[in-house]
Every structure is written in structure tokens, then in C-alpha cells.
C-alpha positions in Angstrom: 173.8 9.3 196.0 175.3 10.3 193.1 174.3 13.1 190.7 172.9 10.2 188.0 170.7 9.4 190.4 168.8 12.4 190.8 168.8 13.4 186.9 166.7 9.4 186.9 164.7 10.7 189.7 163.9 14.2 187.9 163.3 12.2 184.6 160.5 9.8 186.8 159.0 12.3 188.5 158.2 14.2 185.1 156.9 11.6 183.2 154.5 10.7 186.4 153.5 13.9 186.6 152.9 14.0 182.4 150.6 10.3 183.0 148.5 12.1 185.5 147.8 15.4 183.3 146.9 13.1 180.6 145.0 10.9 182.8 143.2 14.2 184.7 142.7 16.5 180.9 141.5 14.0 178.3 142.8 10.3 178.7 139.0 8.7 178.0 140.3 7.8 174.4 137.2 9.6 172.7 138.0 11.5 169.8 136.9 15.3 170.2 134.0 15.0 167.7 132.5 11.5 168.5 128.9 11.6 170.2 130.3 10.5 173.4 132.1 13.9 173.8 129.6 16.1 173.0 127.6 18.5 175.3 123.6 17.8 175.4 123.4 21.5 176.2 124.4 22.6 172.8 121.6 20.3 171.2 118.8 21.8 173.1 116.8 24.2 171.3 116.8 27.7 172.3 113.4 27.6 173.6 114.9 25.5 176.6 117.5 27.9 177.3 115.1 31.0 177.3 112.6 29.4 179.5 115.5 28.4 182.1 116.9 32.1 181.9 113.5 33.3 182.4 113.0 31.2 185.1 116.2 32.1 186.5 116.1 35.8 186.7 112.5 35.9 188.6 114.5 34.2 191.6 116.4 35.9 194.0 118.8 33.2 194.6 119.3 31.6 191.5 119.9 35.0 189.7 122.8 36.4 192.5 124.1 33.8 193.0 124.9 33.5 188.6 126.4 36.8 189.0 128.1 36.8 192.4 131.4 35.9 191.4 131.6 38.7 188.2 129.9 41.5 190.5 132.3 40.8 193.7 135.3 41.3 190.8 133.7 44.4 189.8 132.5 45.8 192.8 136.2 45.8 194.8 137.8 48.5 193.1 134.6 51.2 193.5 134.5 50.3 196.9 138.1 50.6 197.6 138.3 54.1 196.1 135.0 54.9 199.1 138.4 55.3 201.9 139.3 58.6 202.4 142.7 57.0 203.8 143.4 53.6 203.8 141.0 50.1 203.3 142.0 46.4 204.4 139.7 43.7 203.4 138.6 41.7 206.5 137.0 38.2 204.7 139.0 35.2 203.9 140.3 33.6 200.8 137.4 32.2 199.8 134.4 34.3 201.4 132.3 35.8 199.3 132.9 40.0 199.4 129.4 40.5 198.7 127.1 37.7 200.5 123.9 39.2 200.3 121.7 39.9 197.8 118.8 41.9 197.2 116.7 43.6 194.1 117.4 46.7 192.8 114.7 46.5 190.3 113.1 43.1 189.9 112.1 44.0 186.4 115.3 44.9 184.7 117.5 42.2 187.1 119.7 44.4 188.5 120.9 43.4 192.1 122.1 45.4 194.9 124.8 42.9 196.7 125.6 44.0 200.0 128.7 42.8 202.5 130.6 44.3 205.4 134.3 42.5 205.3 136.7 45.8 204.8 137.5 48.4 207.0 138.4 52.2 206.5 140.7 54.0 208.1 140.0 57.5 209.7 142.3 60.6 210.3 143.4 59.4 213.4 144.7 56.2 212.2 141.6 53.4 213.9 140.2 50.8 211.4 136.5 51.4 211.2 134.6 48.5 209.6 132.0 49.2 207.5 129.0 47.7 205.6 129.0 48.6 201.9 126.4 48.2 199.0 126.7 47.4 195.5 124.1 48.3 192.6 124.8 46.0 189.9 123.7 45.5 186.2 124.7 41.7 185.0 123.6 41.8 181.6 125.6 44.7 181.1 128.7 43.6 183.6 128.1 47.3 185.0 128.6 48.6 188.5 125.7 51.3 188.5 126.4 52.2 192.6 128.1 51.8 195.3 127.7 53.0 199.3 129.7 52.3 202.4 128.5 53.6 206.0 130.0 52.5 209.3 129.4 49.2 211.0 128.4 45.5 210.7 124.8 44.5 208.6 
């Protein structure tokens, strides 16, 4: 082939991949302010929003599992600094680092998430995994805790 021939296959290959952004971002043809666009949540009254949030936070599942993502990001680095040595995470890609929930205190919503996917190392060089603890605040995005002691939950 000649070097024309892959400058026409560059230049088809872009403007496929341009079709399918458009297509995938915003190709429905509604304009951004038309009714069609716009989000039934932000015409409910606040009422409806502060009866689902109360709702919410008075169940152990609904409420960790709002804040799971925000407290496992929060979380890592005070239970990283726990090793006296060394740390390796031991969970995958896409595993939660802090699975479980539990209250801290029911009336205020804090959690306490716990998880046991890293591992210390010791003087003498072993990987030791342990199960760690997290007390967090979510309203406040504030890590309040955290604990680590040897071996699985």
C-alpha cells in the first residue's frame, strides 16, 4: 500500500470515531433547554428529597452503600500509613476496599466500614494480612478512625 492510503484510512477512522461520540454524548437532536431534556428530579419539591434522605440514612444498606465509594478513597491513605514497614493491597480492580458496613452511631450517620484486602509487612520481611476498620463521617467527608489488627474478618 502506499502512504495515501493510510493518511485515507486515518482520515476514516477519525471521522467514525467523531459519528459515534456524537452518537454516544448528545445526538437525540433535543435542544439543551427543551422539556424533553430536563431532569424530573430538579422539579420535585424539596420535601421529596428530605423525606428520601431521611429515609435513606435510617438504613444500613442504603446509607453505606451512598458513601462507599467516597469513604474507600478516603480511607486508603490512613490505613496505609497503619504499616510499620511496607503494605500491598490484596483486592482486585474493582473490589470494594471496604465491603462491610456497620454503625458507628446510628443517630449522627456515621459508619464504621470494615475490609481485610492489604497486608503488612513485619521486621522479618513476611506479608501479614490484616483486617482493618474505618470510622467515617459522610456529611462531613471525614475519616474520624481507623484500626488494623492481624488476620481475615
Amino acid at each position: 500500500m502506499s502512504r495515501q492510503n493510510y493518511k485515507i484510512e486515518n482520515v476514516v477512522g477519525l471521522g467514525l470515531l467523531i459519528a459515534a461520540a456524537i452518537w454516544y454524548f448528545g445526538g437525540s437532536g433535543n435542544k439543551a433547554g427543551s422539556p424533553e431534556t430536563t431532569n424530573s428530579k430538579t422539579a420535585e419539591p424539596a420535601e421529596t428529597w428530605q423525606a428520601e434522605y431521611s429515609t435513606c440514612v435510617r438504613d444500613l444498606t442504603c446509607w453505606a452503600s451512598k458513601w462507599q465509594a467516597a469513604a474507600g478513597r478516603n480511607c486508603g491513605v490512613p490505613i496505609e500509613r497503619l504499616a510499620k514497614l511496607n503494605f500491598k493491597w490484596t483486592n482486585r480492580t474493582f473490589e470494594p476496599r471496604l465491603p462491610r458496613p456497620t454503625w458507628l452511631n446510628r443517630e449522627t450517620g456515621t459508619l464504621t466500614y470494615i475490609g481485610d484486602g492489604i497486608e503488612f509487612q513485619n521486621g522479618f520481611g513476611a506479608w501479614i494480612i490484616h483486617t482493618y476498620e474505618c470510622d467515617y463521617d459522610p456529611l462531613s467527608a471525614r475519616v474520624i478512625a481507623v484500626r488494623a489488627t492481624p488476620g481475615r474478618i
